[in-house]
N, C-alpha and C positions, 0 to 999 in steps of 0.2 A: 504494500500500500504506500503511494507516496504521499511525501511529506506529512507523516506523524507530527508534527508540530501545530498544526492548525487547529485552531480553536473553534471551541462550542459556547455559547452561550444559554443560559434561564435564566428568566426574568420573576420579579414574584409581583410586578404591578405596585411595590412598596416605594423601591429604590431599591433593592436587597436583590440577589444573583448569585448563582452556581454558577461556577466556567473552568474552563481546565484544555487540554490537551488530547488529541485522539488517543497519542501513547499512554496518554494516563501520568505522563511526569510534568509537575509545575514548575512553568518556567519563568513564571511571575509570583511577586509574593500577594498580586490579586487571588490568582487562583485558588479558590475553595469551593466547597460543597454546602456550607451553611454560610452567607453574608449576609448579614441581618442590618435594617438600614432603622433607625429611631431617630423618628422624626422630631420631635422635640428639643433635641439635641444636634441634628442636623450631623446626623454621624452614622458610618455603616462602621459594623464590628465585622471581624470574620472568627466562628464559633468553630466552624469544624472546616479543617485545612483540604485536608483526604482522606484515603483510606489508604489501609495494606489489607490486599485479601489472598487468603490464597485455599485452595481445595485436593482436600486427601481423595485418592482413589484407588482401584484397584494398581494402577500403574503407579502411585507414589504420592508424591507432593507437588502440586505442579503452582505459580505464582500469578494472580489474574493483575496483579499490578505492577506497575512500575516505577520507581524512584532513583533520582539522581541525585548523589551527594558529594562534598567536597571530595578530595579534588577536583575530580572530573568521573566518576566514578558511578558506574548505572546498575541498581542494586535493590531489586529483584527486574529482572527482564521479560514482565509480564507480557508486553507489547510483542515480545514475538509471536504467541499465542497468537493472535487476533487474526483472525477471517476476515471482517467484514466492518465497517461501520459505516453507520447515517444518522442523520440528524430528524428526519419523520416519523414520528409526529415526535420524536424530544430525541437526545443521544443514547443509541443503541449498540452495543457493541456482541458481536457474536466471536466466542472464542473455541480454537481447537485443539483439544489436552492431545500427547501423543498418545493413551491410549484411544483414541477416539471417540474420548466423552464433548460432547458440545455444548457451550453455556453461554447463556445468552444475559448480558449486564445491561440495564437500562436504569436511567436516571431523570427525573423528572420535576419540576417545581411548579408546584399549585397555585394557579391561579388568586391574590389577593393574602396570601400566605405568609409566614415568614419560614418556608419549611421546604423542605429537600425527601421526595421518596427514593429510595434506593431499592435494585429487586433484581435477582439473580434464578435464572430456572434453566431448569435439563432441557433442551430441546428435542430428545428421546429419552424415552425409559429405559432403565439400567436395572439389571439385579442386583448390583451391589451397591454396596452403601457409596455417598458420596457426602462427603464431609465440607464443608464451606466454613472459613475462618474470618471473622471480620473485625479490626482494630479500626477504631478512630482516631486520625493524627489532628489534635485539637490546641489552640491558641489562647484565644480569647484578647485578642487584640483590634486598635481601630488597623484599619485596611491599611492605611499608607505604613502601617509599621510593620517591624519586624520583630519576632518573640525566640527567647533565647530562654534555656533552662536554668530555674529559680528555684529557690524553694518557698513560695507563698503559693505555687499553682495546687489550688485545692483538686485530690484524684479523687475523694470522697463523693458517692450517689447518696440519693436518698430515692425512694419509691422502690418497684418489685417491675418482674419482666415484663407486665404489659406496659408503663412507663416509669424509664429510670431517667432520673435529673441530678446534671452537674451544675456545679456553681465555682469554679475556676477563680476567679477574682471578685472582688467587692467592685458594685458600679457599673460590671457587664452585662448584659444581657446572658441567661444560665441556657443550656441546651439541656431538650428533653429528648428522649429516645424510646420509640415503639417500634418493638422488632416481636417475631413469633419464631424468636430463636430463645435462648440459654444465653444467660449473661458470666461470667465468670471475671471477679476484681481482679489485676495483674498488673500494677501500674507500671511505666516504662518512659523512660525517655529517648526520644528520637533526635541524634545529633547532626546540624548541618548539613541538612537541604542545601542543593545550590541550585539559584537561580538563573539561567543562564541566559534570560532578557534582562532582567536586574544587572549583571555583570556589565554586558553591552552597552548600558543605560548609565554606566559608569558610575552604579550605585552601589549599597549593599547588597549583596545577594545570598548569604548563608542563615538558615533558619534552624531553629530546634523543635519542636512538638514533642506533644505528652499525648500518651496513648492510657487511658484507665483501666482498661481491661479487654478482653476477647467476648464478642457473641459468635456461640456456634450454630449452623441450623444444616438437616439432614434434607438434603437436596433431592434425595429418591423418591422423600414423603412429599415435601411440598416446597414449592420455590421460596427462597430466602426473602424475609421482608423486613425492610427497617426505614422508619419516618422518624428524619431527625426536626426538629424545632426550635426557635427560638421564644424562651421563656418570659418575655418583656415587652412584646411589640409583636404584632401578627402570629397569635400563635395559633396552632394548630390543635381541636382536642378531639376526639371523641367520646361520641356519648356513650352511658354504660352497657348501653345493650352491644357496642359495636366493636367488635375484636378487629384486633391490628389488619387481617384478611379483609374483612369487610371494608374497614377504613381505605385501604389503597383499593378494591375495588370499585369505592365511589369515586374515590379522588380522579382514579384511572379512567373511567367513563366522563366524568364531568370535562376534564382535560381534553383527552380525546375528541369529544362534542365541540369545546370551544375551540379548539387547530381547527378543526374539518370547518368549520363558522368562514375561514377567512375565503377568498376566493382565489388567491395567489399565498405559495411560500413567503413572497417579496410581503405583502399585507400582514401575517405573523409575524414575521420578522421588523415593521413597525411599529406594532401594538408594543414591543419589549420595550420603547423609548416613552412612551406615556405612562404615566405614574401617579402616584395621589402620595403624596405628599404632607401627613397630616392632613389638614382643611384646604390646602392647595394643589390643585390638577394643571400639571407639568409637564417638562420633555427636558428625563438626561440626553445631556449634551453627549453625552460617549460613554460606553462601557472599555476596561473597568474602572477609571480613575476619576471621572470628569463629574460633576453633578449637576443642578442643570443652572443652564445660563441665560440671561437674557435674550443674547445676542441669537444665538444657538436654538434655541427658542423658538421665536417667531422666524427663521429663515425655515427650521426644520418642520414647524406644524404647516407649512404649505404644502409639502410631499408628505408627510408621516398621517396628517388628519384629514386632510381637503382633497389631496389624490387619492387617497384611500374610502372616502364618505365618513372618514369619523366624524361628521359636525357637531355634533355635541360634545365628544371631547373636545372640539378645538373651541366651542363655546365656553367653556368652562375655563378652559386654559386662560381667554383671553381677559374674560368675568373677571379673575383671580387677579391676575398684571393690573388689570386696568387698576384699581383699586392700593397700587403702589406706589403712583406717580408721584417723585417728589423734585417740586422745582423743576416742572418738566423732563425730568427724567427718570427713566425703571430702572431697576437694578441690574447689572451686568451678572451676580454669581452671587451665592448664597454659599459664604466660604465654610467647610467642613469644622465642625464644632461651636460656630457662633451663630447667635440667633438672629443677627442683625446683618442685613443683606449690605453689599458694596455697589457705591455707585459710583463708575468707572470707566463709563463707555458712553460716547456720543452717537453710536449708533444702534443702541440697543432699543432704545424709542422709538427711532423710526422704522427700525425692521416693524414693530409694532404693528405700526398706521398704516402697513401695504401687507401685514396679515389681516388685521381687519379690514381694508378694502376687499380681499381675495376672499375672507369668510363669509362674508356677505354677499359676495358675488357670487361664490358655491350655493348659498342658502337659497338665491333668488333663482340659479339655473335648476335645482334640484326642486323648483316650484314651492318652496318654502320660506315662510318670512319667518324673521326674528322679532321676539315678542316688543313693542313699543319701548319696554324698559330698556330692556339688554343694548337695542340703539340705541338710545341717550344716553345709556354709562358708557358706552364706548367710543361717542363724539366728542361726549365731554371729557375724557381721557386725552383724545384727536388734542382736542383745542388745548387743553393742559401743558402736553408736550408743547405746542406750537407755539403758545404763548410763553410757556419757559425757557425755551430756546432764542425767542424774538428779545424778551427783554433782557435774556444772558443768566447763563447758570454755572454751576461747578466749572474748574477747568476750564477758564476762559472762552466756553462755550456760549456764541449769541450770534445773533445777524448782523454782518457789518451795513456798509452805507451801499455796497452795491449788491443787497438782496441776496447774497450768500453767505453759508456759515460759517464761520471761523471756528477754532478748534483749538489748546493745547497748552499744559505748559509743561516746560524742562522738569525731567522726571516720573512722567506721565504716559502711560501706552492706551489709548482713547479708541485707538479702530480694530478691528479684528487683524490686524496685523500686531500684534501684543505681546511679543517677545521681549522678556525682560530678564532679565540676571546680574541682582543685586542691586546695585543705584545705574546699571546699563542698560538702559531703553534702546534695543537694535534699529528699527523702524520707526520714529517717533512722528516724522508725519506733520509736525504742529503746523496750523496754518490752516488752508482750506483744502481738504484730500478728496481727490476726483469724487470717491462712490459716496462720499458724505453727500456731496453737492447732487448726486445723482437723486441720492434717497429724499434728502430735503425739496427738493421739487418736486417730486412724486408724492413726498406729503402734503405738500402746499398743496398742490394741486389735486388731489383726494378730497383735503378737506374743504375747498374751495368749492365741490358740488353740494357742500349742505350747509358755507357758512360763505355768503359773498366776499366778508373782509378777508379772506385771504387771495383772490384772486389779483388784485394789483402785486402784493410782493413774488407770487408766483411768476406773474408776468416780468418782473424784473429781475429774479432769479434767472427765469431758464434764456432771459437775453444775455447777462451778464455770462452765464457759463458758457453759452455760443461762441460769444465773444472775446474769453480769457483763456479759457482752457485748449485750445487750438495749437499742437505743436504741428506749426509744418513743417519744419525740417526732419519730421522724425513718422510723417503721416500717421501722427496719433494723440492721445490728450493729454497732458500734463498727466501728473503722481499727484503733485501739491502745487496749488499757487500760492503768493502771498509765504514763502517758505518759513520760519518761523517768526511768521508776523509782521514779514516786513514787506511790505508794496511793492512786485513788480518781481518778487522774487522767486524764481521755478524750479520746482525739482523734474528734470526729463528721463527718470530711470524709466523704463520699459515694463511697466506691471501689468497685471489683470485687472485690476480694480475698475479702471475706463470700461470694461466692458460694460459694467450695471448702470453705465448710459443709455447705452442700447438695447442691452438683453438681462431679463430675469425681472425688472420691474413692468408696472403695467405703462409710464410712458417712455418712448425712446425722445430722447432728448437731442438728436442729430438729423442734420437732412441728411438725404439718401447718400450723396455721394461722400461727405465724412465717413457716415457709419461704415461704409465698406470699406473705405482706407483702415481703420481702424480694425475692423477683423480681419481685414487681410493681415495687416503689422503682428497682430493677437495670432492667429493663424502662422504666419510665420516663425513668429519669435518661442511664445510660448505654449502654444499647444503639442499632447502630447496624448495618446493614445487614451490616460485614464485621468486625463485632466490638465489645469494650467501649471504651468511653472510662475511662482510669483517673482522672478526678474530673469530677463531675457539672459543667456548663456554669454554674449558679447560684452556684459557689465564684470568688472572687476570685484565686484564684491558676489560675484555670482559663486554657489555654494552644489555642484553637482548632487554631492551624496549626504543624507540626514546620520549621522554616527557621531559616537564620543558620550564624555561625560555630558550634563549640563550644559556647562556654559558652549558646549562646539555645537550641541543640537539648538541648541535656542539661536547661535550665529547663526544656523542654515535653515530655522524654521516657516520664513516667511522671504528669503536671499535665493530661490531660485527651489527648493522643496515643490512638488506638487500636490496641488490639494483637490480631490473628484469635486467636491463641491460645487467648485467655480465653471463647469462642464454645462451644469444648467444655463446657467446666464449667457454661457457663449452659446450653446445651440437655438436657444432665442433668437438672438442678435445674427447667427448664421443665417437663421433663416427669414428673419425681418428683411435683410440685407438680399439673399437671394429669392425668397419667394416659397410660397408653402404649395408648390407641386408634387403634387405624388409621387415624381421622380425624387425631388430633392426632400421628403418624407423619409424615404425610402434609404436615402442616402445618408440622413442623419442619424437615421436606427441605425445603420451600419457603422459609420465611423463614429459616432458619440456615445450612442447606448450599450452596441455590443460589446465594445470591449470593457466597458462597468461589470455588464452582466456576465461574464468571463471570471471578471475578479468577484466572484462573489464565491467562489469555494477556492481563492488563493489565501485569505489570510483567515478573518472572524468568516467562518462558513456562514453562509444567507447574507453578508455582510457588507457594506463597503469601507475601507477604513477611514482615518481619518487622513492620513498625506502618504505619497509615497516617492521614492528620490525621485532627482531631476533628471539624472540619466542611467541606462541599464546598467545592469551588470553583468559580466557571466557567468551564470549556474552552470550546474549538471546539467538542466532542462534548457539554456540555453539562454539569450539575453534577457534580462527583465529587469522592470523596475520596480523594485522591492517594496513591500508596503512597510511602512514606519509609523509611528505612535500610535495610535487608538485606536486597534481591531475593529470595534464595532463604535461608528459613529453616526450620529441621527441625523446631520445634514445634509451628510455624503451621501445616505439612503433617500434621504429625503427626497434630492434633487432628482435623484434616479427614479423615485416614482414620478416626481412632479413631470419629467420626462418623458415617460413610458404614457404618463396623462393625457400629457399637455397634443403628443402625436395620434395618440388612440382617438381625442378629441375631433382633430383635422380631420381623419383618417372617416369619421361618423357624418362630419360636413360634409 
């Protein structure tokens, strides 16, 4: 099977997620089976890491898991077992012992849960016994860290075999365990895991885990069952009448029912980014590190809810935001462990204002209105932003004198270009940056269909950008004008960002023949099979490959990295620019969508990641270009449905 490294992901609808590896060895110290998100606290734990299993048979001892530890050392080599695996309807793994017993591992996370089923069965009957051994390699730590062996980690349960519960630390969320196996206490510690994307990531990468004890269960009678849980937050219980069987039975139906629900894998695979959040209904920006963001947000619930017909989630989503606005602006990120959101971003607002135009515009195609109220909180959200923007907010954010925005001050990373490391802001942008100016007329002019006064500054916004942002020497737009703040002053690197002139918003801001100089430039310089390169390869700070510790990945993380996202906004503008003929339909599934939907069983399987280098490499398999940071990200899917939408749409006209 190739590349055993590719990951799986479950979602529990919380914030909280299983994920791991086809081989079964974690190569992140994301990677677990129990991560439990409390929202109160604005913090996921990770309760149970992995497992070690392994099963007695007539031919021996054989290991169904896999683990890697320092040095470099792979120990037990379960993975070579494996037959077979998939991801439908959850991850399944089929394994074959050399005597020819067959055993079938599958993993599973409950919908609204905080809880992980695990379940192991003979895919034939066998006369003899088969023996099934299962240890928990368990933490109890928040996710970004790393757990090393101590002695305050409590091995001590309390309950009986149909639920036994640990409580490991004071303040953590405790795990509960229903299995219809034998428990046996054994406590043990497991030294130094190595992680070997942590390594790469030029981070920590060695872990310890505590194991409490062995459940055993006789595989010939009944397949092995175990629902772990978190004790704090989404737990999982049964009622008295229902033995551990019956419980994964329902679970297993229910689950089952709700996959089969979507119309496409790609539609499952977006439901995992919608969330509830405590009292607020959301979108992780990415699994597994990322939690959700403003920005990330509203770019992602155009593909994730509106390409999809989630509108009522995306109703809610927006219901929830509206109701943040401070000083004309939302929050950019809601940082892990504080209760108090940050606000950081000049354009986390106005992705906003062009989700709600598109929700409402889904609502009104899908022959549905949104109730009298729900418009008025979100106009008035509209005007909030506009208004705090007009008279000037945070971070030297306001309208200057020629009806564009201004943006920045020294030390400050404002636009999705946000790379920073320590007091070094890589991209800072200050001044007026092309897609601000894009988004900001496209708000203006949103909210100009329901409030007149804003159609003069509109009108002298999108003259003023006509008129300033025009490189000809370069047949494309400025990055920045007004460079940090000073009148007349340009930054000409060669980005992406010019495109959300043209494409991915609903107005294109260029006459015809601009706009095509402009994607031919974009087209030339930086397009690349699974998306843009954020700075043409001819600039000297141009960054090929994403690798290193820190501060070398954050150099290259917006210096020429490719990121799928921005794929949407160009196929737009492609096809504003050449015309929406069935031929050239035809042609943009081919060159913009297929090779997306390619990479969707290269990294996070169903997935698209979050960036991948600027230029190939060569593999075994041949050149490519590797995906890097955040396996499974919501705006990189996003755009791909919004995509897959936006042409099926055409395609019905």
């Amino acid at each position: 099977m190739k590349n055993m490294n590719r990951e799986w992901l479950e979602t529990d609808g919380l914030g909280g997620f299983a994920s791991g590896t086809i081989s079964g060895r974690r190569t992140r110290r994301y990677h677990a089976l129990l991560l439990s998100a409390v929202a109160a606290e604005n913090a996921r734990y990770v309760l149970v890491n992995g497992v070690e299993v392994q099963v007695q048979s007539a031919a021996g001892t054989s290991a169904l898991s896999s683990q890697r530890f320092l040095p470099n050392v792979i120990h037990p080599h379960g993975d070579r077992l494996i037959q077979t695996f998939q991801t439908d309807p959850w991850p399944t793994w089929d394994f074959l012992l050399e005597d020819g017993t067959r055993i079938r591992q599958e993993f599973f996370v409950p919908q609204g849960f905080s809880a992980v089923v695990l379940k192991w069965s003979l895919l034939a009957p066998v006369k003899t016994p088969v023996t099934l051994s299962l240890r928990l390699l368990m933490s109890g730590r928040t996710y970004h860290a790393l757990h090393h062996a101590n002695n305050d980690f409590r091995f001590e349960h309390h309950g009986d075999n149909r639920r036994l519960q640990w409580n490991p630390y004071p303040g953590v969320p405790g795990t509960a365990a229903m299995t219809n196996g034998t428990y046996t206490r054994d406590p043990l510690w497991y030294y130094q895991f190595y992680y070997t994307l942590e390594a790469e990531r030029g981070l920590d990468s060695a872990e310890d885990l505590a194991s409490p004890g062995v459940f055993r269960f006789e595989l010939q009678a009944a397949p092995a069952l175990c629902i772990l849980t978190a004790t704090d937050e989404g737990t999982l219980t049964a009622n008295e009448l229902e033995t551990t069987e019956r419980l994964v039975d329902r679970l297993t139906k229910e689950e089952r029912t709700r996959r089969q629900n979507f119309s496409t894998p790609l539609h499952c695979s977006a439901k995992q980014f919608l969330i509830q959040s405590g009292t607020r209904a959301t979108i992780v920006a990415g699994y597994p590190w990322f939690t959700d963001w403003g920005r990330d947000t509203f770019i992602a619930l155009r593909g994730l809810c509106l390409a999809t017909g989630q509108l009522d989630h995306a109703g809610k989503i927006l219901h929830d935001w509206s109701e943040m606005v401070s000083t004309g602006m939302l929050p950019n990120r809601f940082p892990d462990g504080k209760s108090q959101p940050e606000y950081h971003s000049v354009d986390a607002s106005l992705w906003f204002i062009i989700a709600v135009h598109d929700y409402l515009a889904a609502l009104q195609a899908s022959g549905l209105i949104a109730p009298p109220a729900e418009i008025r909180q979100l106009q008035y959200a509209v005007a909030q932003i506009l208004e705090g923007y007009s008279q000037g907010t945070r971070f030297g954010i306001r309208a200057d004198v020629d009806g564009l925005l201004s943006a920045g001050e020294a030390g400050v990373q404002l636009t999705w270009m946000d790379a920073k490391v320590d007091d070094w802001v890589v991209t800072p942008r200050i001044g007026k940056p092309v897609e601000i100016q894009a988004l900001w007329i496209n708000a203006l002019s949103i909210a100009s269909q329901f409030d007149r006064r804003w159609r003069a500054r509109f009108q002298q916004a999108r003259t003023s950008f006509q008129k300033r942002f025009w490189n000809a020497s370069q047949n494309c737009l400025y990055d920045v004008v007004d460079v940090d703040h000073q009148p007349g002053q340009m930054d000409g690197k060669i980005r992406p960002n010019q495109i959300l002139a043209i494409g991915g918003l609903p107005l294109n801001l260029l006459e015809r023949d601009r706009a095509a100089r402009v994607v031919k430039t974009v087209e030339d310089r930086l397009l690349t099979p699974v998306g843009l390169r954020t700075l043409s390869p001819d600039d000297p700070d141009y960054h090929p490959h994403y690798h290193g510790d820190v501060r070398a990945r954050d150099a290259a993380y917006h210096q020429g990295t490719v990121w799928p996202w921005l794929m949407g906004p160009f196929m737009d503008a492609w096809l504003r620019v050449n015309g929406n003929s069935s031929e050239n339909r035809n042609t943009a599934r081919t060159r913009f969508v297929q090779p997306l939907r390619e990479h969707l069983q290269e990294a996070g399987l169903g997935h698209v990641s979050e960036i991948l280098d600027a230029e190939p490499t060569d593999t075994a398999r041949g050149l490519r270009q590797l995906p890097r940071g955040c396996p499974f990200q919501a705006w990189s899917l996003g755009e791909l449905l919004r995509m897959e939408a936006s042409l099926a749409q055409h395609k019905k006209l």
